[in-house]
C-alpha positions as CSV (number, residue, x, y, z in Angstrom):
1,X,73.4,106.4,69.2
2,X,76.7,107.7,67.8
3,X,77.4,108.6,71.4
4,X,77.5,104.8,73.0
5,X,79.6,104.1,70.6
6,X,82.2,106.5,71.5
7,X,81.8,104.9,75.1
8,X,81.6,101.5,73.5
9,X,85.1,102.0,71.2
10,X,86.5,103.8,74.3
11,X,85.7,100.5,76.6
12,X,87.4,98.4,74.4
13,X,90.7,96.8,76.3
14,X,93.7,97.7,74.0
15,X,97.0,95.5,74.5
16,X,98.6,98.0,76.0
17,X,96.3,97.7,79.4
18,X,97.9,94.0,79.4
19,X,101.0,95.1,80.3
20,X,100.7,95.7,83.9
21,X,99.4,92.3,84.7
22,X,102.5,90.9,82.3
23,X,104.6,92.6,84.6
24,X,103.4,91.7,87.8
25,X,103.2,87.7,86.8
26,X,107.1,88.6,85.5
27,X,108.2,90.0,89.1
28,X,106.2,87.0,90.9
29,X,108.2,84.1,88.8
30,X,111.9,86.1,88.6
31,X,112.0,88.4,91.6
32,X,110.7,86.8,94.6
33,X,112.6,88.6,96.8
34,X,110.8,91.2,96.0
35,X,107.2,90.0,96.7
36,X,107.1,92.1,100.0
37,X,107.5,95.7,98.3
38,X,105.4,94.6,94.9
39,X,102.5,93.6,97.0
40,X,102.8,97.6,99.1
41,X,103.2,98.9,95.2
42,X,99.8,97.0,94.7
43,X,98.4,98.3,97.6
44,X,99.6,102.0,96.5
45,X,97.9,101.7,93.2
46,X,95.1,100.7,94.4
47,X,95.0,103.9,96.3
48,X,96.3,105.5,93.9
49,X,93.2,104.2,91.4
50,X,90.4,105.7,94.2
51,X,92.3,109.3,94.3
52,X,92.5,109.8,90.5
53,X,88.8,109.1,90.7
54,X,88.3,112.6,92.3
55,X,91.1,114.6,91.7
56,X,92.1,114.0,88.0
57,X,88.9,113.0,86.8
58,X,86.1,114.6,89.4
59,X,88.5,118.0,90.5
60,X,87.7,117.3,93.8
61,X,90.3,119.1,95.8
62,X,91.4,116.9,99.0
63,X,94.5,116.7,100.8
64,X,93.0,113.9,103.4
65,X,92.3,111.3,101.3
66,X,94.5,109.1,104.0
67,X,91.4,109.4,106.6
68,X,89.8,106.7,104.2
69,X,92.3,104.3,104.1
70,X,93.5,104.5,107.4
71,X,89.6,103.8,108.6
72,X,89.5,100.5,106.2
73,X,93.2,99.7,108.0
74,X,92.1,100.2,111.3
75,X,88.4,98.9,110.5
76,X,90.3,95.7,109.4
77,X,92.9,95.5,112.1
78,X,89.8,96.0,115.1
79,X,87.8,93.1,113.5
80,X,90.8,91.3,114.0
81,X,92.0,91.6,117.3
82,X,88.6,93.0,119.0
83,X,85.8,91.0,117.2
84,X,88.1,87.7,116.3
85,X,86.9,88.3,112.6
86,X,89.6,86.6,110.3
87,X,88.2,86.5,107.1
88,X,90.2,88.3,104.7
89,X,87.2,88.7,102.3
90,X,84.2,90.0,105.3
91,X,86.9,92.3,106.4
92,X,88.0,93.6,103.4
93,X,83.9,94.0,102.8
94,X,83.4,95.5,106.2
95,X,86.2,98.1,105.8
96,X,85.1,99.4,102.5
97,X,81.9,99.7,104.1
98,X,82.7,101.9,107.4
99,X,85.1,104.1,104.5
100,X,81.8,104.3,102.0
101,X,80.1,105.6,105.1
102,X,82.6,108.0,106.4
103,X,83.3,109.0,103.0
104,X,78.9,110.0,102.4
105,X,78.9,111.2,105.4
106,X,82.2,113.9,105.3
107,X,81.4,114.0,101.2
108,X,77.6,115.7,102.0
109,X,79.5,118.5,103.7
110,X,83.2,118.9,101.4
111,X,81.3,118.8,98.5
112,X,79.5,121.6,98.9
113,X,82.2,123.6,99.2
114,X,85.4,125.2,97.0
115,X,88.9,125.7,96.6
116,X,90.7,126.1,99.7
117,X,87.8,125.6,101.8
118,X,87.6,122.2,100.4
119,X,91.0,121.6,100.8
120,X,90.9,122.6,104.5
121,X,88.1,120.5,105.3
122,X,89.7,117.3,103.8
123,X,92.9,118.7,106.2
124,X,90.8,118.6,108.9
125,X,88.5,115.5,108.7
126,X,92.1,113.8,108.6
127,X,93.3,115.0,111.8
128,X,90.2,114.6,113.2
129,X,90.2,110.7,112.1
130,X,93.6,110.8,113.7
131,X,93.4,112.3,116.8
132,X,90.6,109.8,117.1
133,X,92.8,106.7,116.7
134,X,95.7,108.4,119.3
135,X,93.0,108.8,121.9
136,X,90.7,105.5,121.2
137,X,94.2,103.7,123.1
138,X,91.4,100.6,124.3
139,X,90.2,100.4,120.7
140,X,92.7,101.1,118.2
141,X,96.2,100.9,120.2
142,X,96.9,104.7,120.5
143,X,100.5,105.5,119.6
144,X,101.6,102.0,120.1
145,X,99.2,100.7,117.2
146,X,97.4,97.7,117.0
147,X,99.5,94.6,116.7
148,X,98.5,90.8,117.1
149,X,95.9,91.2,113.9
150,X,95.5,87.6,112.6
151,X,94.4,87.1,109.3
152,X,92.7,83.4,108.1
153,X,93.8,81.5,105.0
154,X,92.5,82.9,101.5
155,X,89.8,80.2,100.8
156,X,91.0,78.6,103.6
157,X,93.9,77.3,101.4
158,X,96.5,79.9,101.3
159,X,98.4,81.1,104.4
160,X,100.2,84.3,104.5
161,X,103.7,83.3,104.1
162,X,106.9,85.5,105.2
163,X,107.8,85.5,101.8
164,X,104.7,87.9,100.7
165,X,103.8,84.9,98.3
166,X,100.2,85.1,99.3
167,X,100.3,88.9,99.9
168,X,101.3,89.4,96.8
169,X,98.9,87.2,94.9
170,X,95.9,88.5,97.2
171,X,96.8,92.0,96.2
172,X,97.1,91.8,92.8
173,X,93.5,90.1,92.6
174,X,91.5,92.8,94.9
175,X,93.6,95.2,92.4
176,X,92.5,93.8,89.1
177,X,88.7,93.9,90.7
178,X,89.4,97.5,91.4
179,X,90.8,98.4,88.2
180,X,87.7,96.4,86.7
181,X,85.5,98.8,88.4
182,X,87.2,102.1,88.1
183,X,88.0,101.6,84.3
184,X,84.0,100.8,84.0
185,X,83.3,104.1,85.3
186,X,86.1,105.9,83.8
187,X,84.7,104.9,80.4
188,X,81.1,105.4,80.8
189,X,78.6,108.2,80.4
190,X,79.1,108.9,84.1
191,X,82.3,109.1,83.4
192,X,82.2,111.2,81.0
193,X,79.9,113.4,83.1
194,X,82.4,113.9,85.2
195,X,85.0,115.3,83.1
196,X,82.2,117.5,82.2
197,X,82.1,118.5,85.9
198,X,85.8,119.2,86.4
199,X,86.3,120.9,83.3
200,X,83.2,123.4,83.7
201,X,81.5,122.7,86.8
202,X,78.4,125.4,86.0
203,X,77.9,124.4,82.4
204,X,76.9,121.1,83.9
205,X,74.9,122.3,86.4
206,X,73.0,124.7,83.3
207,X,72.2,121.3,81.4
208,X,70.9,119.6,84.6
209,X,73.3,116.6,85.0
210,X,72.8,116.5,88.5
211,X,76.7,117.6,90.0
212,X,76.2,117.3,93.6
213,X,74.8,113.9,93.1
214,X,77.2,112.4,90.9
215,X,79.8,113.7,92.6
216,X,78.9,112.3,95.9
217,X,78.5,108.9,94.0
218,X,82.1,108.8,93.1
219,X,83.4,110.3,96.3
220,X,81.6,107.5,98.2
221,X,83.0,104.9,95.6
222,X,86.5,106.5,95.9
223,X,86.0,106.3,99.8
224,X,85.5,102.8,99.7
225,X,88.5,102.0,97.5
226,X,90.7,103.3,99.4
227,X,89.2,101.8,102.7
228,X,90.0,98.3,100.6
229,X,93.7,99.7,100.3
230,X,94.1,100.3,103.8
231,X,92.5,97.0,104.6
232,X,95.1,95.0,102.4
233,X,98.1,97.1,104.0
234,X,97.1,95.8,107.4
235,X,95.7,92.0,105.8
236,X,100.1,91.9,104.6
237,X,101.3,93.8,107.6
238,X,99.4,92.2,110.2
239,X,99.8,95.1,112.0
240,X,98.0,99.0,112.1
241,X,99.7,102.1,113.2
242,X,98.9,105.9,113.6
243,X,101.4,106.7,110.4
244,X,97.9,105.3,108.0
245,X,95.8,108.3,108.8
246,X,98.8,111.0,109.4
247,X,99.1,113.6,106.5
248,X,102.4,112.1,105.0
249,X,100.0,109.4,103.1
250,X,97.9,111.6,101.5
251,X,100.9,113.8,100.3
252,X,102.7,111.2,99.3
253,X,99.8,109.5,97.5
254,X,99.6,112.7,95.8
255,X,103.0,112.8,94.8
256,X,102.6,109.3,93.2
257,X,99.8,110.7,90.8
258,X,102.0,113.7,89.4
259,X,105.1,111.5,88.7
260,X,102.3,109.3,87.1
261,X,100.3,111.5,85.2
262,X,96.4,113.1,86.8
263,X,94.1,111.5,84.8
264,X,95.5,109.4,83.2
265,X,94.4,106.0,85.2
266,X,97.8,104.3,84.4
267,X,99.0,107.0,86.0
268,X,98.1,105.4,88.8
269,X,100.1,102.4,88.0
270,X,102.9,104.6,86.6
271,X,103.6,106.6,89.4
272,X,103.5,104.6,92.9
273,X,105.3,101.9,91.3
274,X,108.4,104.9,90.3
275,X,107.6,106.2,93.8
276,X,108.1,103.4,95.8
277,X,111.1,102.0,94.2
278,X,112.7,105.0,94.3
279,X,112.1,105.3,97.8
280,X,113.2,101.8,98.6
281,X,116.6,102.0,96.6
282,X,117.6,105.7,97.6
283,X,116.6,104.9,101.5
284,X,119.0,102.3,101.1
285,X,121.9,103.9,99.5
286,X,121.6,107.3,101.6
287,X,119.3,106.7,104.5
288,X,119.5,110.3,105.5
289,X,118.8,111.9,102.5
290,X,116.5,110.0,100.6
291,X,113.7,112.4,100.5
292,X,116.1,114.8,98.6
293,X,116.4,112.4,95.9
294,X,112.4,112.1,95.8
295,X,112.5,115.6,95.6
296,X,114.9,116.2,92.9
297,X,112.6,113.7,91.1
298,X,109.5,115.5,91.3
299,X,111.1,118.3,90.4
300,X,112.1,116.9,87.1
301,X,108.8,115.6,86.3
302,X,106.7,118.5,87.0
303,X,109.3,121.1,85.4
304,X,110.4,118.7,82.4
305,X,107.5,116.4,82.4
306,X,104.3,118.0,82.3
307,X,101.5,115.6,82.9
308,X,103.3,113.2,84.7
309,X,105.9,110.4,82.8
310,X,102.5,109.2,80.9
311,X,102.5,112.7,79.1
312,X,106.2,112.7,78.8
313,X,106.2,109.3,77.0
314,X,103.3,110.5,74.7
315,X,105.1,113.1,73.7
316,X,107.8,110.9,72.8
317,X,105.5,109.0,71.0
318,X,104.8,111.5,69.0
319,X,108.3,112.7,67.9
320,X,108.6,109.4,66.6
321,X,105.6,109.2,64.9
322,X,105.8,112.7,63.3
323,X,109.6,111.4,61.9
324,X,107.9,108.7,60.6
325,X,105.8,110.5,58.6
């Protein structure tokens, strides 16, 4: 009994969880020229949201978590052009679907294995998914991508404007439905589980709680998130290219999550949205050495911040508390 309550009180929204929504309906009504980029930062938390799901709260080791959301943005992008499917809900449905199924399929074999193995097999399901796309030319566009996708009015109301009003709007909804989800999980007793799992992966197994399974639940479920990330890159973009399934996307998705914080869930918010501005302002104030500046920045973090700027600011927090007292 005393247990679902823990889960319950955990659950509970606090007003700080309000705050990313605030600022999202703050940047739609006083920076509009910036609609474009906020709805990619939406589309990078979202991504971000299905990667924490394994890594900081599963410790499922994966360095091709890209083959996942290039499938949902090529999976979109075919529907489009190939199949004349415009809807931007069916697709986005369809493309976490194929993801879900890639990701069962490839989880039933990764999951059963360790370490560097693990990592190396998430490596290579990535290439694999890419080399795929680059020889598929009649399918997916080869190296010249897929271009001409078309994407129908939301509701049949709302066109996607060059402007990103729409985009931006459309993301931020699939995003809250995401968060909805993952947060549900996060504070559950599967949840819970699986912090079990990553912190002592045999313990668990000893108690029967069923590893394999539950892990292959949320690798699935992470799959298809991600597939709906890739989906809603190509839904704003109109357009699909090779760069969704290379490795750069998975490392820099992974980047995102230590600047962040692992584990942390607003990490997820934290991080791509610190990420991606960086990258748009130091791209445009020193084109050719704007991935030193990224660098020097995750240098910082991970020698000066450990756990990401969410555990930097908590320990902040605490100074300020423990003066206080």
């Amino acid at each position: 009994m005393s247990q679902h309550i823990g889960y319950s009180a955990n659950a509970r929204l606090r007003w700080t969880e309000v705050l990313p929504w605030v600022f999202s309906a703050l940047v739609y009504y006083y920076l509009p020229e910036y609609l474009s980029l906020g709805a990619r930062v939406l589309i990078y938390i979202l991504f971000a949201l299905s990667l924490d799901l394994i890594v900081g709260y599963s410790g499922i080791i994966t360095l091709g978590h890209a083959a996942f959301f290039g499938v949902g943005a090529y999976t979109c992008g075919i529907l489009s052009v190939r199949f004349h499917l415009t809807d931007p809900v069916l697709s986005l449905f369809i493309s976490a679907l194929v993801s879900a199924v890639l990701g069962l399929v490839t989880g039933a074999i990764i999951l059963r294995t360790k370490r560097l193995t693990q990592l190396m097999l998430t490596l290579a399901i990535a290439a694999l998914c890419l080399e795929v796309a680059n020889k598929a030319t009649n399918i997916t566009g080869g190296a010249d991508g897929l271009s001409g996708v078309s994407i129908a009015p939301i509701a049949g109301l709302f066109n996607f404007d060059m402007f990103g009003k729409t985009a931006f709007l459309w993301c931020l909804l699939v995003l809250f439905v995401g968060w909805y989800l993952v947060r549900r999980v996060i504070f559950s007793p599967f949840g819970a589980s699986l912090t079990g799992i990553r912190e002592n992966n045999l313990r668990m197994q000893a108690i029967g709680a069923g590893v394999y399974g539950k892990l292959m639940y949320v690798y699935t479920f992470s799959a298809a998130l991600a597939g709906i990330a890739g989906a809603l890159l190509t839904q704003t973009n109109q357009f699909v290219g090779l760069n969704v399934l290379g490795f750069e996307p998975s490392g820099e998705l992974l980047v995102m999550l230590i600047l962040g914080g692992v584990g942390r869930m607003y990490g997820a918010f934290v991080g791509p949205i610190v990420f991606l501005i960086a990258q748009d302002f130091l791209a445009k104030q020193f084109p050719e050495y704007w991935t030193l500046g990224i660098g020097v920045l995750l240098l910082f973090v991970v020698l000066f911040a450990r756990g990401g700027i969410l555990g930097m600011v908590d320990r902040i927090l605490g100074l300020f508390k423990g003066s206080a007292k």
